[in-house]
VEXMI-607522 format. One line per 8 residues: their letters; for each residue x, y, z of N, C-alpha, C, CB. Coordinates in steps of 0.02 Angstrom, whole numbers. Atoms other than C-alpha are relative to their C-alpha. Glycine has a CB too. Layout:
<nodes>
A = X Y Z X Y Z X Y Z X Y Z  ...
</nodes>
This chain:
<nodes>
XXXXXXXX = -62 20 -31 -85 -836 540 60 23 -41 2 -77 10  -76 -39 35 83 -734 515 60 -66 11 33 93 60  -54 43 12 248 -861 448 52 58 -28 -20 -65 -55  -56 -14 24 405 -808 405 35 -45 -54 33 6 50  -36 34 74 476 -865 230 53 -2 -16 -13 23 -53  -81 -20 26 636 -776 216 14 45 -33 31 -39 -37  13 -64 46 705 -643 122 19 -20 -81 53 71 29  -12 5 70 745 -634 -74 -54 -30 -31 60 -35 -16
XXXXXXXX = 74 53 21 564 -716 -96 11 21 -96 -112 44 52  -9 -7 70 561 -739 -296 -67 2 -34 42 -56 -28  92 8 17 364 -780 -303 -38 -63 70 -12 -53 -112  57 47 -52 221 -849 -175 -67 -8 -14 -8 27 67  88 41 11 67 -942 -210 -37 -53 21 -13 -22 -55  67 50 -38 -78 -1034 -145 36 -63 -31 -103 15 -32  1 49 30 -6 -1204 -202 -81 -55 -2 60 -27 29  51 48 34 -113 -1325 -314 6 -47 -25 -28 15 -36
XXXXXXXX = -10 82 14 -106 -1515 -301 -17 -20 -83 -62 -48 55  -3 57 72 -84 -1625 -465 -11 80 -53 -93 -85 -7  -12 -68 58 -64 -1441 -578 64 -10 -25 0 83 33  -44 6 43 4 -1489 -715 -1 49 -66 -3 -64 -13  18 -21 35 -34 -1356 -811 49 84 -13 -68 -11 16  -66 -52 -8 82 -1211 -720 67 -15 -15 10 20 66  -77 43 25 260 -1241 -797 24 62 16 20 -35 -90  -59 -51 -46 409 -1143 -705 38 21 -51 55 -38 61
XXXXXXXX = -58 -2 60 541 -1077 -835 65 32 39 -27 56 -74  -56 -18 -46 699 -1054 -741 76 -19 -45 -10 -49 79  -80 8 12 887 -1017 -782 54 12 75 20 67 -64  -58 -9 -64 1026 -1050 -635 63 -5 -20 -2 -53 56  -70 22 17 1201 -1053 -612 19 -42 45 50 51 -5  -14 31 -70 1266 -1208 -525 67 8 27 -13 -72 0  -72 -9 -26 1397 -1153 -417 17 103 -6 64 -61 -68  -18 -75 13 1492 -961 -401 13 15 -84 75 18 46
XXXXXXXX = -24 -23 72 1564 -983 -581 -17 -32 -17 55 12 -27  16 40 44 1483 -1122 -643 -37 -3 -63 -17 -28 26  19 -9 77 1394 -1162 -798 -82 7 19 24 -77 -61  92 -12 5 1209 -1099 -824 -43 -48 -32 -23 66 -43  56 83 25 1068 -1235 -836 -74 40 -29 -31 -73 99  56 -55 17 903 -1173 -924 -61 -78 14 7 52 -107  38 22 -21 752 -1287 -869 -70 12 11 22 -7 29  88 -13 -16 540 -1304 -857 -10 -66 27 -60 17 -76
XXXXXXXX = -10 58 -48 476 -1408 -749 -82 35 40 97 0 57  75 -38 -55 299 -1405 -638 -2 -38 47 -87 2 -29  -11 22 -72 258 -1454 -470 -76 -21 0 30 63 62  52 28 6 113 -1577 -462 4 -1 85 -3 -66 -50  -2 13 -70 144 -1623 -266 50 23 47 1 -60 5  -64 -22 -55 251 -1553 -111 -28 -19 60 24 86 6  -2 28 -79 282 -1618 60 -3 70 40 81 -49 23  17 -62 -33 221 -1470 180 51 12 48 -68 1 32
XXXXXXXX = -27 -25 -43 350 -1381 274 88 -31 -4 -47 -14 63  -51 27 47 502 -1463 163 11 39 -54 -14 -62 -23  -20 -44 42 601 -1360 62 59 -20 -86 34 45 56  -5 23 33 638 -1405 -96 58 55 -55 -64 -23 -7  -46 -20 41 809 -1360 -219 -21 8 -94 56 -54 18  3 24 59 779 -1295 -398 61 -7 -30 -38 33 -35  -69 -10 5 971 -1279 -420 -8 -89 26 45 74 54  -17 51 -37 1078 -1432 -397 29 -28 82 32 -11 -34
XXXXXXXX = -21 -12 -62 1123 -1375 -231 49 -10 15 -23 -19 37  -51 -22 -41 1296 -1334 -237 -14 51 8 58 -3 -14  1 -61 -15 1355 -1197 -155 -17 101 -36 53 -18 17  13 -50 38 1326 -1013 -195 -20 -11 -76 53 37 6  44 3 46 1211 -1057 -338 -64 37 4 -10 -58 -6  27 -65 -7 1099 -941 -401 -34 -21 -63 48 71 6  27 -11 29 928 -915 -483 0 61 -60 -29 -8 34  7 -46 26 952 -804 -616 -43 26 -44 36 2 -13
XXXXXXXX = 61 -36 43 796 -780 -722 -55 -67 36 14 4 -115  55 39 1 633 -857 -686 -62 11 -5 -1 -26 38  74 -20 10 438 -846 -735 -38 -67 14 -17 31 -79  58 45 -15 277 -930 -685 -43 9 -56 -36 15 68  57 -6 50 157 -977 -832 -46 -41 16 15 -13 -67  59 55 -18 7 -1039 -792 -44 -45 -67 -62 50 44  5 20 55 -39 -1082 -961 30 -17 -53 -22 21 -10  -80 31 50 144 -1166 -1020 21 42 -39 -4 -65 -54
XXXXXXXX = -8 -50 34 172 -1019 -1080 72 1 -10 -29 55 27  -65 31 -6 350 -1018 -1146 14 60 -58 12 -94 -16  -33 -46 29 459 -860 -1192 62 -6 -30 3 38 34  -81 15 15 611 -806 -1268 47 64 19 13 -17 -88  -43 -52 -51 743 -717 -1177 67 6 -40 17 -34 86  -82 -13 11 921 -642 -1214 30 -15 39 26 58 -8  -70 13 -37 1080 -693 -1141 42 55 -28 36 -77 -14  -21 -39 14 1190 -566 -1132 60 -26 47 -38 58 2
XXXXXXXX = -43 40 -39 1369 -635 -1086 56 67 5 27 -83 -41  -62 -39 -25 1537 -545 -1004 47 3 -39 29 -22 56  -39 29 51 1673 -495 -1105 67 -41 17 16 53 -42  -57 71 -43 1800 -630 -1071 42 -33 -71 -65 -89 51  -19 27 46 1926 -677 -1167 -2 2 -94 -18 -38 24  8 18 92 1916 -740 -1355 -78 4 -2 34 -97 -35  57 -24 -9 1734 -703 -1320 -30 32 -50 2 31 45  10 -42 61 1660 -660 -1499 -72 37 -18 16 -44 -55
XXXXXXXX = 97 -16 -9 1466 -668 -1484 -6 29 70 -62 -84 -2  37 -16 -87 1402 -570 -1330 -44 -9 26 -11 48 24  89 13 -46 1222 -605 -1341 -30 -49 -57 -69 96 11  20 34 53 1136 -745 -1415 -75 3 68 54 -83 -38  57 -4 -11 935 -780 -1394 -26 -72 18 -29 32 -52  20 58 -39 851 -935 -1308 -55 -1 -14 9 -4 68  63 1 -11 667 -999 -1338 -2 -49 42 -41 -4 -53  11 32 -55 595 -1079 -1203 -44 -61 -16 -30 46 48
XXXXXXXX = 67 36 40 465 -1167 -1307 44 -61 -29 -45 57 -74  -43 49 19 630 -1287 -1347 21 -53 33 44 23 -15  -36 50 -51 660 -1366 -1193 -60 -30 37 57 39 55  55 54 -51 555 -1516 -1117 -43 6 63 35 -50 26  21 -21 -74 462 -1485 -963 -5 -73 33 -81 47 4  -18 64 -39 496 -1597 -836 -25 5 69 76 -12 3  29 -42 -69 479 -1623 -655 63 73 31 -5 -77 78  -39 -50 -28 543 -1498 -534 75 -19 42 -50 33 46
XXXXXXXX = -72 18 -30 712 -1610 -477 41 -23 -70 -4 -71 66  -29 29 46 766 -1622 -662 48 46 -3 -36 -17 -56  -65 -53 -5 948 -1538 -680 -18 38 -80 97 -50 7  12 -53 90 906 -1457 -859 57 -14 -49 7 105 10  -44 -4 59 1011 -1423 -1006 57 61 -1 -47 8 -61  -55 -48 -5 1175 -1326 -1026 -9 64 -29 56 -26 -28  41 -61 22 1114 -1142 -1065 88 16 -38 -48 66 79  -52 -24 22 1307 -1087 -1088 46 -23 69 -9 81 -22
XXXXXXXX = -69 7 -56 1471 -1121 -1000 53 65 11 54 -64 -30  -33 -51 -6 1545 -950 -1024 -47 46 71 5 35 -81  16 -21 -63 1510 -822 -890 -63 71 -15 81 22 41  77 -33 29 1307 -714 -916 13 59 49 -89 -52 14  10 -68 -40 1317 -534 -874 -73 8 10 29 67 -38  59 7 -19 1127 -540 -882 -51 -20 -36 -13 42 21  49 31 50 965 -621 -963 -57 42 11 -16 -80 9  74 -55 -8 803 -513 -995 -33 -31 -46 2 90 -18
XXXXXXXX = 43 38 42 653 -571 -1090 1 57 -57 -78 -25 34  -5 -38 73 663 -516 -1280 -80 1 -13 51 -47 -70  71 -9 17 479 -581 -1315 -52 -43 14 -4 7 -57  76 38 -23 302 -659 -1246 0 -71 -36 -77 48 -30  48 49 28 259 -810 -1302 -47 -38 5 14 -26 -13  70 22 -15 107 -915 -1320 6 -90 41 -49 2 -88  -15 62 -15 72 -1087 -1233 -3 -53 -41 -29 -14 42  -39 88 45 159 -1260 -1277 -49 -52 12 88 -41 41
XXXXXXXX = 36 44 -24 14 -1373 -1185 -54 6 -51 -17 9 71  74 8 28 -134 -1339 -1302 -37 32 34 -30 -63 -2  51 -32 -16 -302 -1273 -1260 -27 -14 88 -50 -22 -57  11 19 -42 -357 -1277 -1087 -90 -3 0 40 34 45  70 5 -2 -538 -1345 -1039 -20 29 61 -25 -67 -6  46 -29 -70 -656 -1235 -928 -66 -16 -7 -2 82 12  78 -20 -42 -818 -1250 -843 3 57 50 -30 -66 49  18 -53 -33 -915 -1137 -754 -65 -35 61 -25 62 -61
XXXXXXXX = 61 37 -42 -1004 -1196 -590 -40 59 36 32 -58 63  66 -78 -12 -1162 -1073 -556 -3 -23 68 -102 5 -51  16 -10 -73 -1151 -1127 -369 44 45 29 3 -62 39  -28 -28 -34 -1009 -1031 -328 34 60 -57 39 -48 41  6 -59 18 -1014 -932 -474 83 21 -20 -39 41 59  -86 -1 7 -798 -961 -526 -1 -48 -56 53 -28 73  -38 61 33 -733 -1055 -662 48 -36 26 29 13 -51  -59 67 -30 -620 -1210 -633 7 -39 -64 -33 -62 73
XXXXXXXX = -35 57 60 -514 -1352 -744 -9 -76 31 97 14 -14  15 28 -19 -608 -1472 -642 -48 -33 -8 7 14 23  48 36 11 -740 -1531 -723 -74 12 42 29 -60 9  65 -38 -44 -885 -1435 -613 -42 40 -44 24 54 60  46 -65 42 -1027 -1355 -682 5 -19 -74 37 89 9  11 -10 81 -1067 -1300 -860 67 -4 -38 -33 77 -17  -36 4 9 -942 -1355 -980 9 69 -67 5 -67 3  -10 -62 16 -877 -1192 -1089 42 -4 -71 36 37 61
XXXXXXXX = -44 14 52 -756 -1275 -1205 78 7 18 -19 44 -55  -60 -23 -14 -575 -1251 -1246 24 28 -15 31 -16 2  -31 -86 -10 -480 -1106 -1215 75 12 -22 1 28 88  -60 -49 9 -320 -1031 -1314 11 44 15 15 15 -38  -12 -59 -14 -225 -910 -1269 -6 67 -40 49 -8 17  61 -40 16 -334 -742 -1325 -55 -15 13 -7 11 -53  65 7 17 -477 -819 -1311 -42 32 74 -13 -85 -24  5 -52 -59 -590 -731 -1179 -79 -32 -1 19 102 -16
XXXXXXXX = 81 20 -40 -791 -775 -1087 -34 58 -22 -4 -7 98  46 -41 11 -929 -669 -1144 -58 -9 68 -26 -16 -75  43 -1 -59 -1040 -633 -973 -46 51 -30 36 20 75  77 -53 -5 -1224 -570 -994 -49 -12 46 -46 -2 -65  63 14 -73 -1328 -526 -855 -64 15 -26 8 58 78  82 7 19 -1511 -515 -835 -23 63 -23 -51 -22 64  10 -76 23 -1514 -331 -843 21 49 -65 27 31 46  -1 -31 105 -1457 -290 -1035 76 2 31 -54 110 -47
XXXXXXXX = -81 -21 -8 -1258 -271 -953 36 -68 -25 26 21 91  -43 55 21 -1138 -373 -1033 74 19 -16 -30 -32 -60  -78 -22 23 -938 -381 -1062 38 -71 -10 45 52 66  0 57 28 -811 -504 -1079 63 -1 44 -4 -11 -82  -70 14 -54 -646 -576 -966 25 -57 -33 -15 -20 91  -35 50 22 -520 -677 -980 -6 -92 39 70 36 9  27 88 -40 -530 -874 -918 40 -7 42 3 -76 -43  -13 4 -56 -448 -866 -760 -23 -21 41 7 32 15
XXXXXXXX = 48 49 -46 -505 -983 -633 -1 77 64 51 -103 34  20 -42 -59 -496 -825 -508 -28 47 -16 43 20 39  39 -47 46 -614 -745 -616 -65 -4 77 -28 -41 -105  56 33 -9 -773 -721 -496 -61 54 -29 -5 -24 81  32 -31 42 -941 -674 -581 -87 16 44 6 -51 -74  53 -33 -39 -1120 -583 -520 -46 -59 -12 -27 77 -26  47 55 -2 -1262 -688 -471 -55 11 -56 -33 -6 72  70 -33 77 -1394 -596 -621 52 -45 -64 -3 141 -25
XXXXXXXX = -9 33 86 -1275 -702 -759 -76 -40 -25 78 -76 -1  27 40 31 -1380 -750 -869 13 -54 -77 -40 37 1  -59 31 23 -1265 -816 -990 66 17 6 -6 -4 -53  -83 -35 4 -1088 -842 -977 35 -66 -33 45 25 92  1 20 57 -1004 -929 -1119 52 8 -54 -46 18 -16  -50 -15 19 -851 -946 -1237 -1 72 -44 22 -57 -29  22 -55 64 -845 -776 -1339 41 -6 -75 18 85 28  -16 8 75 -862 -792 -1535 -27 64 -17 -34 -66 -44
XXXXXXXX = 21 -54 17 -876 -639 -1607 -40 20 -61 43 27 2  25 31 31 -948 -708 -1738 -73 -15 -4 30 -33 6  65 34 -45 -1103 -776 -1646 -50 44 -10 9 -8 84  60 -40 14 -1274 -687 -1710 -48 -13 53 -29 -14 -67  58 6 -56 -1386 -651 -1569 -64 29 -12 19 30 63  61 -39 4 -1570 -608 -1565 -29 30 61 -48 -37 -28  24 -38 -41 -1644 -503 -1443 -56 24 -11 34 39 12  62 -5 1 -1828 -480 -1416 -13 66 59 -32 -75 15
XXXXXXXX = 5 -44 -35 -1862 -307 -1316 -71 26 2 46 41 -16  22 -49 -4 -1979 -208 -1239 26 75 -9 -20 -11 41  -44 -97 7 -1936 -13 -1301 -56 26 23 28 49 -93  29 -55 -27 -1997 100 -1196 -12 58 -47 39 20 53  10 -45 50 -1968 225 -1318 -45 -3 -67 57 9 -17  47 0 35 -2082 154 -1419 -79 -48 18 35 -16 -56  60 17 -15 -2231 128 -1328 4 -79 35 -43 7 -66  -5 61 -29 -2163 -28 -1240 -20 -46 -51 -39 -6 61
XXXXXXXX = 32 35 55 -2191 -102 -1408 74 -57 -16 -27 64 -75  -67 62 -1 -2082 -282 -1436 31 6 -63 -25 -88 8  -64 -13 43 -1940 -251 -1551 48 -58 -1 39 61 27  -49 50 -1 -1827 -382 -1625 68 40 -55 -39 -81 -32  -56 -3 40 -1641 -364 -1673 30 -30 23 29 47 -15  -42 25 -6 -1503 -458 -1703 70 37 -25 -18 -51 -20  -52 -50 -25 -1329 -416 -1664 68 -53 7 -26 42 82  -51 34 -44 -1151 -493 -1622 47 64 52 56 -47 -60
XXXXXXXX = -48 -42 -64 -1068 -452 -1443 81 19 -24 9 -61 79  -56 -61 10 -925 -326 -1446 34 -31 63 -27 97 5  -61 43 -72 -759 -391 -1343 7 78 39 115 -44 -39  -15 -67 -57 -754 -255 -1187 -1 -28 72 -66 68 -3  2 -7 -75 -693 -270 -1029 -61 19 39 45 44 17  45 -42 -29 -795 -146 -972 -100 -4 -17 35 69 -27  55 14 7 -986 -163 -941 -54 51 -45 -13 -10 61  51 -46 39 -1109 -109 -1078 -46 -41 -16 23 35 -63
XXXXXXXX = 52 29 -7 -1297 -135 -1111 -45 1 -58 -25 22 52  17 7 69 -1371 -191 -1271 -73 17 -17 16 -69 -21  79 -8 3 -1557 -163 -1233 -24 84 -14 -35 -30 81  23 -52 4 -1540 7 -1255 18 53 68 -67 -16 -15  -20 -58 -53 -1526 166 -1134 -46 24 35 29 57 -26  46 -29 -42 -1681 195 -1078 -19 -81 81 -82 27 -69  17 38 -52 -1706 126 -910 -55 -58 28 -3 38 29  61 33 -13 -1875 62 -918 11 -53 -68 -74 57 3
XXXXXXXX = 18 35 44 -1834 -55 -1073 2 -81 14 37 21 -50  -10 79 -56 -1856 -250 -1029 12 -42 -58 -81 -36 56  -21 69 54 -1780 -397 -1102 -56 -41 -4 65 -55 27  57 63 11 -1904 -528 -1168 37 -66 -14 -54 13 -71  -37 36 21 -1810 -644 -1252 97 25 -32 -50 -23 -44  -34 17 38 -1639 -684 -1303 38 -66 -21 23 34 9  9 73 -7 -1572 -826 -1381 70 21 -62 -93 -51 -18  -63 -22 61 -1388 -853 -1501 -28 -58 -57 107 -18 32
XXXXXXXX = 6 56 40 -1474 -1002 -1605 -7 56 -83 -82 -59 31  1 -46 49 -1457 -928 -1779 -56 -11 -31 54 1 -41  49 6 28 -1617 -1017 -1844 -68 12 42 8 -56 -28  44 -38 -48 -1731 -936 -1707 -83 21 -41 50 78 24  46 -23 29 -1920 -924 -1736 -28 26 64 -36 -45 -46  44 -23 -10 -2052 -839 -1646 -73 -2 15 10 16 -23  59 6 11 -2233 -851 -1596 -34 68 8 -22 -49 39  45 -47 -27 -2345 -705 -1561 -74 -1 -8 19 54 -21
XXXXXXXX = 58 -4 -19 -2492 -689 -1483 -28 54 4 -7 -24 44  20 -74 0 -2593 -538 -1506 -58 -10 65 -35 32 -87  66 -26 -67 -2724 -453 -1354 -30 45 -1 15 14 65  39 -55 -20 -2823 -338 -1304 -53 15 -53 44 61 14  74 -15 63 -2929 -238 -1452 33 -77 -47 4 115 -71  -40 51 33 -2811 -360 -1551 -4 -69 -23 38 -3 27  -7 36 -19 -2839 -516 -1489 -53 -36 -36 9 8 56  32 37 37 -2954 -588 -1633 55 -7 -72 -75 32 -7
XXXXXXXX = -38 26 49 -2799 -595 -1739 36 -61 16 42 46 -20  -25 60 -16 -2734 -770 -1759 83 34 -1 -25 -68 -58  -77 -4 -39 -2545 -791 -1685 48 -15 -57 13 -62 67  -55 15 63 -2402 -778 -1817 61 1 13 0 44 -54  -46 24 -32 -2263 -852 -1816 61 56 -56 -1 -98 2  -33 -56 1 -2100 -735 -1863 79 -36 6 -26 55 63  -40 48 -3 -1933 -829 -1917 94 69 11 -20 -62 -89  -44 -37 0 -1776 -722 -1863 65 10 -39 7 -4 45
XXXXXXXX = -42 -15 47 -1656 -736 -2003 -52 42 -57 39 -71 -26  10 -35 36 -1785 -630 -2106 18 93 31 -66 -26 -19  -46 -75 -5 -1711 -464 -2017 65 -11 9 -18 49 62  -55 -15 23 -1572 -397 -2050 68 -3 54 -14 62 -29  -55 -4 -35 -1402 -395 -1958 34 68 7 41 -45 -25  -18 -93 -14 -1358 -226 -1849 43 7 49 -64 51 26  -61 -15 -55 -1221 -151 -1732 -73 -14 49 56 96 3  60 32 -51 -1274 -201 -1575 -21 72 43 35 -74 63
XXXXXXXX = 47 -84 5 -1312 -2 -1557 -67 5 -17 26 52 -57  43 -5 61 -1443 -10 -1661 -87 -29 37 40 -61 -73  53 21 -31 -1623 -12 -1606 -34 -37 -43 -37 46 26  25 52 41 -1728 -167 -1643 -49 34 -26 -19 -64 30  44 -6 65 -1869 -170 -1790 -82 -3 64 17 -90 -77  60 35 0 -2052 -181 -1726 -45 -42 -8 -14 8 -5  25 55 18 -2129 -335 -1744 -64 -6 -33 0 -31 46  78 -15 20 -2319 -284 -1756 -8 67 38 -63 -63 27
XXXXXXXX = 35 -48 -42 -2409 -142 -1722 -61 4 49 -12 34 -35  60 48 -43 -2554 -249 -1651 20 26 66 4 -98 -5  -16 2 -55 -2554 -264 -1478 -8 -78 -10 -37 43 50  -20 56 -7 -2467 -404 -1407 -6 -28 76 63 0 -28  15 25 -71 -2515 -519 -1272 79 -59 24 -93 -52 -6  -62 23 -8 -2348 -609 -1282 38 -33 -60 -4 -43 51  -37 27 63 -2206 -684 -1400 59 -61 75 58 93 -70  -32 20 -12 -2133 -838 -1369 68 -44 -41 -34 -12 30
XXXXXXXX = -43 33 45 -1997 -943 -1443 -17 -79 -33 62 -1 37  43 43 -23 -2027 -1093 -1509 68 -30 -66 -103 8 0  -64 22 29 -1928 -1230 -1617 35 25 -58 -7 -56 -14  -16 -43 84 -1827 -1162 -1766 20 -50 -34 62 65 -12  11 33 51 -1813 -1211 -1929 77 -44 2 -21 50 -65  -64 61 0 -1635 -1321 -1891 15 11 56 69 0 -50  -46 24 -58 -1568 -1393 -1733 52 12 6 8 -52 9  -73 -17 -21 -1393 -1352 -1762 22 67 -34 53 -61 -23
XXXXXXXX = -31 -48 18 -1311 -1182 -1792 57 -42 -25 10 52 48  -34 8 37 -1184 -1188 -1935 69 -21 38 -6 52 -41  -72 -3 -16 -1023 -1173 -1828 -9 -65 65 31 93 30  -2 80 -47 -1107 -1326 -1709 20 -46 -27 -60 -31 25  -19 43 65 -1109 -1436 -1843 68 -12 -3 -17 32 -65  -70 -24 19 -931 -1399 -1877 52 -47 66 4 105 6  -33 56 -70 -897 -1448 -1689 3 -54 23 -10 4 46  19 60 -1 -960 -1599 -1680 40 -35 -29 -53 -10 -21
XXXXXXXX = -46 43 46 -828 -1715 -1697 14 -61 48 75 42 -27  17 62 -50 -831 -1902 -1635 77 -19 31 -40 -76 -48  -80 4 -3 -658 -1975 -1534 47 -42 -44 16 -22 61  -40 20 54 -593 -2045 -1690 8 67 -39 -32 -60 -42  -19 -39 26 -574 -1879 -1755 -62 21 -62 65 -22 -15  59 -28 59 -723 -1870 -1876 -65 19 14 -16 -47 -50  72 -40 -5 -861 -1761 -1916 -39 -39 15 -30 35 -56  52 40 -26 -1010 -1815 -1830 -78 40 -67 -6 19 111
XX = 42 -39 61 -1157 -1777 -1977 -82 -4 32 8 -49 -92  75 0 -32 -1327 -1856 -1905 18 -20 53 -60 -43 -29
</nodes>
């Protein structure tokens, strides 16, 4: 269904009830010559088909700068004023990160009373709200700030999702709830770059023989595949626990050797280029995982923190 809006449109979006999280950053002038108001402000609720003033609504008043941050994001802009008079400074600088956010019928703060030849943004800045919390709900396969699905943690601005599918492809995006992701995830997950992974392979190139290496994921947009390049190589296991053990079961001529177990911090740490080690030369009837030698990776530990603020230990 086609509507008509009007012309001079400034920005249009799907609105989103009780979002308190998008903050407006707007400078007006109220009136033809009046004084410039600088203001943030978000829009939790609107009456449908009611049009709503961010100005005080006198006359010929006028939006003159404005941005949408969806993540309170809060810049800093130049003013650049007319020369007028005893007029000594021409341009002074504004952070946005200074002024309160409010609702969207709050009149703001006096930006300047002299008369603004024009305002442009000097430089980016990061958000004023804190970290935002995402999940990820595997039914529809989207993140949301709704509490659905797998919870992911919380998200500063840089911080970015590590997606790995079933097929060795993996990359990494940003946390955008209009992110959507392929049905083969097989993990998807805050990215630490940090994070030591193990990987259990079949290499084709070597006789389909199971190969272990460990590795940390590389931040890339773009999709790349850690298992290697040959087509026929198959994932067995992977797993990010850093104290990761091993079982193996040997077969075939083999299969009168008892099953040894294989603790994955005794190999070494490799680009995630790097083809894994061979495990045995036996033949193997399978490797599975099995408990490792500590329950918590080092940087869990760390996270664990109770709502009084303190480390949680046992």
């Amino acid at each position: 269904e086609k509507k008509f809006i009007g012309k001079n449109v400034l920005y249009i979006n799907v609105f989103k009830k009780n979002d308190n999280r998008t903050v407006y950053n707007v400078v007006y002038r109220d009136g033809k010559v009046g004084v410039h108001y600088i203001k943030r402000f978000t829009v939790t609720t609107l009456v449908r088909d009611r049009e709503y003033n961010m100005t005080q609504g006198n006359p010929n008043s006028e939006i003159v700068y404005f941005t949408v941050n969806p993540n309170g994001e809060a810049e800093v802009i130049k003013v650049s004023l007319k020369r007028r008079g005893g007029v000594r400074k021409l341009s002074f600088e504004k952070d946005f990160s200074t002024v309160l956010i409010k609702g969207r019928s709050v009149i703001g703060t006096i930006l300047t009373k002299l008369e603004v030849s024009k305002i442009t943004l000097k430089r980016q800045g990061g958000s004023t709200l804190g970290g935002q919390k995402v999940w990820f709900d595997h039914d529809v396969l989207r993140l949301n700030y709704e509490e659905r699905g797998e919870y992911l943690g919380e998200f500063n601005e840089g911080d970015n999702i590590l997606v790995i599918l079933d097929n060795g492809d993996f990359y990494t995006t940003n946390f955008d709830v209009g992110n959507h992701y392929e049905s083969n995830v097989k993990f998807l997950k805050k990215y630490n770059p940090d994070t030591i992974w193990t990987a259990i392979i079949r290499d084709a190139d070597q006789n389909n023989g199971f190969c272990l290496k460990r590795f940390c994921f590389e931040l890339t947009p773009h999709k790349q595949n850690y298992i290697g390049d040959n087509k026929d190589n198959q994932l067995v296991i992977l797993t990010s626990h850093l104290h990761s053990r091993f079982e193996i079961i040997f077969g075939g001529e083999d299969n009168f050797h008892e099953s040894v177990i294989i603790n994955s911090e005794e190999f070494p740490l490799k680009s995630i280029r790097t083809k894994g080690k061979r495990v045995s030369t036996y033949t193997i009837e399978t490797i599975k995982e099995i408990e490792p030698t500590s329950l918590f990776n080092e940087d869990e530990i760390e996270d664990k923190i109770d709502d009084t603020g303190q480390r949680i230990l046992f």
